[in-house]
C-alpha positions as CSV (number, residue, x, y, z in Angstrom):
1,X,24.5,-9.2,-15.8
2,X,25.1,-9.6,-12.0
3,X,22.1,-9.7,-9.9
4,X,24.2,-9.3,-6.7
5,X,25.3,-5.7,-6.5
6,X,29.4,-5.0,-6.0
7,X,30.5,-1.4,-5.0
8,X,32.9,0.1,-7.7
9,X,36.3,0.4,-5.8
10,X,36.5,3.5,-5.9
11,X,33.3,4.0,-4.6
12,X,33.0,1.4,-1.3
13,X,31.7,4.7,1.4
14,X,28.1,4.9,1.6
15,X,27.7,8.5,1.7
16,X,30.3,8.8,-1.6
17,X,27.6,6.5,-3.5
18,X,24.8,8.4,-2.2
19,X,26.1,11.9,-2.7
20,X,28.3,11.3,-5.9
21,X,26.3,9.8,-8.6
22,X,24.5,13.5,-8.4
23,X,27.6,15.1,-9.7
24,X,28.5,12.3,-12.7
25,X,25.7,13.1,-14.3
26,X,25.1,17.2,-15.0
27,X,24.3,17.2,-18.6
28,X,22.5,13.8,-18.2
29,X,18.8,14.2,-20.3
30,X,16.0,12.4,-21.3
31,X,13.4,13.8,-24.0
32,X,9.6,14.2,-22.7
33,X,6.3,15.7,-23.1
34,X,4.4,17.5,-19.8
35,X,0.9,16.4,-19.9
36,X,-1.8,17.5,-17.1
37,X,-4.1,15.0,-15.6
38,X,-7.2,16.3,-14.0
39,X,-7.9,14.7,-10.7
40,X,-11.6,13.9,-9.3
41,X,-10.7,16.3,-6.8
42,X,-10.3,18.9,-8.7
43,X,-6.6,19.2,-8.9
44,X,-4.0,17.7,-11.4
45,X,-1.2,15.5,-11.4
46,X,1.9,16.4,-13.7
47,X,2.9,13.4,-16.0
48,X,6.3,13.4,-17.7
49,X,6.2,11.3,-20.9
50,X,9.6,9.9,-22.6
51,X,9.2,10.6,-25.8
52,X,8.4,9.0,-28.7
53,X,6.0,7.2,-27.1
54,X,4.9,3.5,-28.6
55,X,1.0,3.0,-28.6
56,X,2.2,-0.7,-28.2
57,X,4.9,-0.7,-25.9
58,X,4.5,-2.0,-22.3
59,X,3.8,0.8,-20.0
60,X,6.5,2.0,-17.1
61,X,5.3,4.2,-14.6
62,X,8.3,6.0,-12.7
63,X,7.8,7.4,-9.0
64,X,10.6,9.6,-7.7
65,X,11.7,10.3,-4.1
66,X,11.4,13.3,-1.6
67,X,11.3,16.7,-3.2
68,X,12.4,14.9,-6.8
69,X,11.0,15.3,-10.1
70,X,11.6,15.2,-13.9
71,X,15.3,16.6,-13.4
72,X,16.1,14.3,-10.6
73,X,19.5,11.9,-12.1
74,X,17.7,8.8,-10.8
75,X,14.5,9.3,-12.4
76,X,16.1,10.6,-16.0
77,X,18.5,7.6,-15.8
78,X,15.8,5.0,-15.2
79,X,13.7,6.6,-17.6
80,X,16.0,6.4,-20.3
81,X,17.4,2.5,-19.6
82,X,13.6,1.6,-20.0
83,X,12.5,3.3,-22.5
84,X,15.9,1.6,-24.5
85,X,14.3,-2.0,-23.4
86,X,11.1,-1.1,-25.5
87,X,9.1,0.3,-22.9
88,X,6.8,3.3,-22.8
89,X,7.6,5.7,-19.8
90,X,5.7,7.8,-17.7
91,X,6.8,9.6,-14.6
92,X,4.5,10.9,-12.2
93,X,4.9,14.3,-10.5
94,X,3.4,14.0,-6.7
95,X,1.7,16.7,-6.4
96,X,3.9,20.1,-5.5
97,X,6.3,18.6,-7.6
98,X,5.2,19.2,-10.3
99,X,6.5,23.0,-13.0
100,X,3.0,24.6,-11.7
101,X,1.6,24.7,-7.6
102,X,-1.3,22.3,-7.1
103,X,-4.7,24.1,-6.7
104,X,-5.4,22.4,-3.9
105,X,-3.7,22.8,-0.6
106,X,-3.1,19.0,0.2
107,X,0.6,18.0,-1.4
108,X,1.7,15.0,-1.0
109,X,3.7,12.5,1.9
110,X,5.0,9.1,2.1
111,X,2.0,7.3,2.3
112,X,-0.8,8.9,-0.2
113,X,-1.5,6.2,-2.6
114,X,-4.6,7.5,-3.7
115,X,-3.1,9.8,-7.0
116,X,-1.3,6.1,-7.5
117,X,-4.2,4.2,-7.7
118,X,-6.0,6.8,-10.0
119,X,-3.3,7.5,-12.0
120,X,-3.0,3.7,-12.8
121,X,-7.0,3.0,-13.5
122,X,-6.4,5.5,-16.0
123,X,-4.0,3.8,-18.2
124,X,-5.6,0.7,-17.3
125,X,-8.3,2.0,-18.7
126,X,-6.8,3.9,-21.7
127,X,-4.8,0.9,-22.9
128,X,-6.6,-2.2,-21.4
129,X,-4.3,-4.6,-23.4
130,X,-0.3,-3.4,-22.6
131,X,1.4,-4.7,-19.9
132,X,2.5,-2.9,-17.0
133,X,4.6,-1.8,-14.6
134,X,6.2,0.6,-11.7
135,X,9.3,1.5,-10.1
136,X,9.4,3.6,-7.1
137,X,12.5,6.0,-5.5
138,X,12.8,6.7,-2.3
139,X,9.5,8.2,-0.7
140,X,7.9,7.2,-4.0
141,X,9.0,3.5,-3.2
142,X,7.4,3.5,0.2
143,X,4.0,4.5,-1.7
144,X,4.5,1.7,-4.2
145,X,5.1,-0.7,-2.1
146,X,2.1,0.3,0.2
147,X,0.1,0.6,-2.8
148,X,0.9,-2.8,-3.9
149,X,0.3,-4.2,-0.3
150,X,-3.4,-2.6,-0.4
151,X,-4.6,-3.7,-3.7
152,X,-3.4,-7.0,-3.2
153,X,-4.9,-9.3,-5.6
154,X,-6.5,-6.5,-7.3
155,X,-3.4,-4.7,-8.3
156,X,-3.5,-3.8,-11.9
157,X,0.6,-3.6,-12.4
158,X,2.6,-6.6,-13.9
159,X,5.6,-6.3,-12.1
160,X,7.3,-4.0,-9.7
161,X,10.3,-2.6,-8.4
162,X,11.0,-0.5,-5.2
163,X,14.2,1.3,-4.5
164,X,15.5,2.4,-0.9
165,X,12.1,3.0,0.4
166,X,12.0,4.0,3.9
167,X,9.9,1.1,5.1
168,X,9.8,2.2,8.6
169,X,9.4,5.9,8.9
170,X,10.0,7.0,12.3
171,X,13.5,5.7,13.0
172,X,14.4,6.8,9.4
173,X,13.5,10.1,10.1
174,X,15.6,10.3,13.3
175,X,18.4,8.9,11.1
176,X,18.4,11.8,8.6
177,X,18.2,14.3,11.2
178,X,21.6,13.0,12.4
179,X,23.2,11.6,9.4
180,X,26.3,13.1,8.1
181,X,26.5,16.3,10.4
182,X,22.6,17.1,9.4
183,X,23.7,17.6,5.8
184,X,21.6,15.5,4.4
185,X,18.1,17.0,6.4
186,X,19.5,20.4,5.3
187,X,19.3,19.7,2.1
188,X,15.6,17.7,2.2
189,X,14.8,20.5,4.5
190,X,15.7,23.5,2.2
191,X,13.8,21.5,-0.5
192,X,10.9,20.9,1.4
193,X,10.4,24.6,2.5
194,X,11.0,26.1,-0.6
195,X,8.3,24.0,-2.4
196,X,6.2,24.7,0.5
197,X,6.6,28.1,0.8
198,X,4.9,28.6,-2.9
199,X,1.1,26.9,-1.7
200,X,1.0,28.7,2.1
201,X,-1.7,31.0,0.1
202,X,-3.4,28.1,-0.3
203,X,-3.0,26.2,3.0
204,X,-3.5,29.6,5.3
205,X,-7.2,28.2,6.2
206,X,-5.8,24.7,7.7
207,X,-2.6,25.7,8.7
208,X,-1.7,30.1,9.6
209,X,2.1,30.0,9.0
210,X,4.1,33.3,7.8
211,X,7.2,33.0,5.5
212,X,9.6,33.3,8.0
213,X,7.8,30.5,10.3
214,X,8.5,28.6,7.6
215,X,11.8,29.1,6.3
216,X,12.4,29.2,10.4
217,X,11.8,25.3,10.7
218,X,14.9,23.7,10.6
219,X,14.2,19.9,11.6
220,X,13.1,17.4,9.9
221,X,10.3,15.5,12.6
222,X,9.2,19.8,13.3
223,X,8.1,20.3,9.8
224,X,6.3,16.6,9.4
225,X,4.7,17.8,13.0
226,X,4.0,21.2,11.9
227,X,3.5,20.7,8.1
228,X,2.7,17.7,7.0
229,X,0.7,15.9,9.9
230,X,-2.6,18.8,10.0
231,X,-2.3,19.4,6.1
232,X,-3.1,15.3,5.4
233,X,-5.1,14.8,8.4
234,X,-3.0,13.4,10.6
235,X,-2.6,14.1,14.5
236,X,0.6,14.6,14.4
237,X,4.3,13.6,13.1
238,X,4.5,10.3,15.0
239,X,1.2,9.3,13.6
240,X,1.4,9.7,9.8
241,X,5.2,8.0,9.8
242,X,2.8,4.9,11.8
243,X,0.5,4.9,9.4
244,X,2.2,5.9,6.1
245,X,5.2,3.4,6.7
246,X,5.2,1.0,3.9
247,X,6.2,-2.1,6.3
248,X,3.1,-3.9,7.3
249,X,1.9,-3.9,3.9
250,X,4.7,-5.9,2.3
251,X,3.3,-9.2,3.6
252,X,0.1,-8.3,1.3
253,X,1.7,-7.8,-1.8
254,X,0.7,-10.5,-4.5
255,X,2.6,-8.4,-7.4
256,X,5.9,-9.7,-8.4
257,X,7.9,-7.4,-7.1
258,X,11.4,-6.9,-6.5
259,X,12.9,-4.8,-3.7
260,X,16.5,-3.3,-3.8
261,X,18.5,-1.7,-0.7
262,X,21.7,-1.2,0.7
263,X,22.3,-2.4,4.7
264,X,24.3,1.1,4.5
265,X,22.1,3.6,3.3
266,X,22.6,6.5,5.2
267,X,19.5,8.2,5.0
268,X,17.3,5.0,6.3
269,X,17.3,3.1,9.7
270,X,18.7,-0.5,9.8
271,X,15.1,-1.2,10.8
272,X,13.9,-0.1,7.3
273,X,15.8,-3.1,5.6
274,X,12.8,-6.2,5.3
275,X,13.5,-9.4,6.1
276,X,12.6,-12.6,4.3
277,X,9.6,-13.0,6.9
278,X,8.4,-9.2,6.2
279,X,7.2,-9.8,2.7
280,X,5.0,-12.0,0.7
281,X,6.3,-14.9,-1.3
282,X,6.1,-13.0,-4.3
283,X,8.6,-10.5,-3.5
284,X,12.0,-11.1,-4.7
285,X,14.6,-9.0,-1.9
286,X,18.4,-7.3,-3.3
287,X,19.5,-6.9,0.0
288,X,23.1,-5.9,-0.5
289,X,25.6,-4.7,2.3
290,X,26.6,-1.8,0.3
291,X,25.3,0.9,-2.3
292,X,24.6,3.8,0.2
293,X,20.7,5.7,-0.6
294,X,19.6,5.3,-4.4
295,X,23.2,5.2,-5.4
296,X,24.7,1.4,-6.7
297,X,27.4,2.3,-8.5
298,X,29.4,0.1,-10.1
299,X,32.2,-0.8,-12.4
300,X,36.2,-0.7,-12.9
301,X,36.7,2.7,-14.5
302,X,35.5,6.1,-12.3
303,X,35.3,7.5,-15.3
304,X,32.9,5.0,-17.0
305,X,31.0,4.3,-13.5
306,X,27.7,1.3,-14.2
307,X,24.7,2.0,-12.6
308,X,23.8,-1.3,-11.9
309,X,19.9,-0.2,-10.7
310,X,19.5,0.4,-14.4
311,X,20.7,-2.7,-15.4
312,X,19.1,-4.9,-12.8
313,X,15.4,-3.3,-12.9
314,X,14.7,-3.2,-16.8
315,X,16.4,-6.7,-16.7
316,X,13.1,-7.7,-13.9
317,X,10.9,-6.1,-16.0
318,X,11.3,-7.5,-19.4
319,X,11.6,-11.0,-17.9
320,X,7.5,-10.4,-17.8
321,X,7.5,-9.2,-21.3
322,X,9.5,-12.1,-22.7
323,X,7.7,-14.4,-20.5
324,X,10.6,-15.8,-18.9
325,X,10.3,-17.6,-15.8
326,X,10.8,-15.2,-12.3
């Protein structure tokens, strides 16, 4: 197996990688149970388990990206090449993700590492002798990889894996709001207000917005200002991408942990892609000039396409299950 990603031929544009591998996979399914977890809060967080699950088997948590969940290809696919190298998998819904609106009216952004951190005590706790570990889409990478950077030492995961995080939030957010005509913050943007639009019952105290206000919002930065900033506490858009950006963490991170992304994602700013001085020692980078937003897509045939992310992450993993030097 290459650790150096190649483009399939047929698939050398960024924003065919990114938007394609959506389409090659529409009867694509994974088998798994829903299980509720009950928060100290008072709320829950969704878990999808791959099923059968192994009471021995090294645990693999899965985070997925904006607006994803269970169904997302990314997620399904991971799941399934995991679970095929012996491991026990577990995705975890952010909240508003999930089948069933949070009771709570906080949902969830790109820096709340606090369901994380619980989510993983708890297995810690449950199964104190498995190994394990994470791999994080997207938003979901951005929280691992600032989760990893704040636990530091005290991390409880084996090994990790993050996949075209948006490291540096503001500029990536002006990116997708120009990217590709707009399509893709249309998209995000439908996704976004249409989960949204099902807790304004419960967020009418912090935040008085009618349906239409809502469904009215049509950029990205508006609806972090408007939405997301007031309902997690912070003052305002600019401020939670500052604070919630994964980047100055990376240099904490004491986790083996391996970072993939492509120089031409089309959803994230150049400025998202870390640099060798950016991280910690113990981070291993895939920086590769290609591969588009959660896409690497590889191989000869278009119609057998290799997925190389689910090659090269179960590959990192098990090298901590085998023992095998990093």
């Amino acid at each position: 197996m290459s650790t150096e990603f190649k483009p399939a031929w047929w698939m050398t544009n960024r924003h065919v990688q990114t938007i394609m591998p959506r389409f090659f996979r529409p009867f694509h399914t994974t088998r798994y149970q829903l299980e509720q977890l009950d928060t100290p809060d008072g709320d829950f967080l969704e878990l999808a388990w791959s099923l059968p699950k192994d009471d021995s088997a090294p645990l693999a948590i899965v985070l997925h990206g904006l607006e994803g969940n269970i169904n997302s290809f990314y997620a399904k696919g991971m799941m399934k090449a995991l679970k095929k190298q012996g491991f026990s998998v577990v995705l975890m819904h952010f909240r508003n993700c999930s089948t069933q609106v949070n009771r709570l009216p906080r949902a969830y952004h790109s820096g709340e590492t606090g369901d994380l951190d619980f989510f993983i005590k708890q297995l810690k706790q449950q199964f104190p002798q498995r190994l394990m570990v994470a791999v994080g889409f997207s938003l979901g990478g951005n929280v691992l990889a600032k989760y990893l950077g704040e636990q530091g030492e005290q991390c409880l995961l084996d090994r990790a894996a993050v996949i075209s995080a948006p490291y540096d939030l503001s500029p990536s957010c002006q990116v997708i709001r120009k990217s590709l005509a707009k399509i893709y913050q249309k998209y995000l943007l439908d996704r976004m207000k249409k989960s949204m639009k099902r807790k304004l019952p419960q967020i009418k105290q912090q935040i008085n917005l009618t349906p239409e206000q809502l469904m009215g919002i049509n950029d990205l930065w508006q609806f972090d200002d408007k939405l997301t900033a007031p309902l997690h506490g912070f003052v305002g858009a600019e401020d939670y991408y500052q604070q919630a950006s994964a980047m100055p963490f990376l240099k904490h991170i004491t986790t083996p942990t391996l970072l993939v992304h492509a120089k031409d994602d089309p959803m994230l700013s150049i400025k998202a892609v870390p640099s060798r001085q950016d991280v910690s020692e113990h981070v291993t980078l895939r920086i590769s000039e290609k591969g588009g937003h959660v896409g690497f897509i590889s191989g000869k045939n278009p119609f057998r396409p290799i997925y190389w992310l689910e090659q090269v992450v179960p590959h990192y993993f098990t090298q901590i299950v085998k023992k095998e030097p990093l």
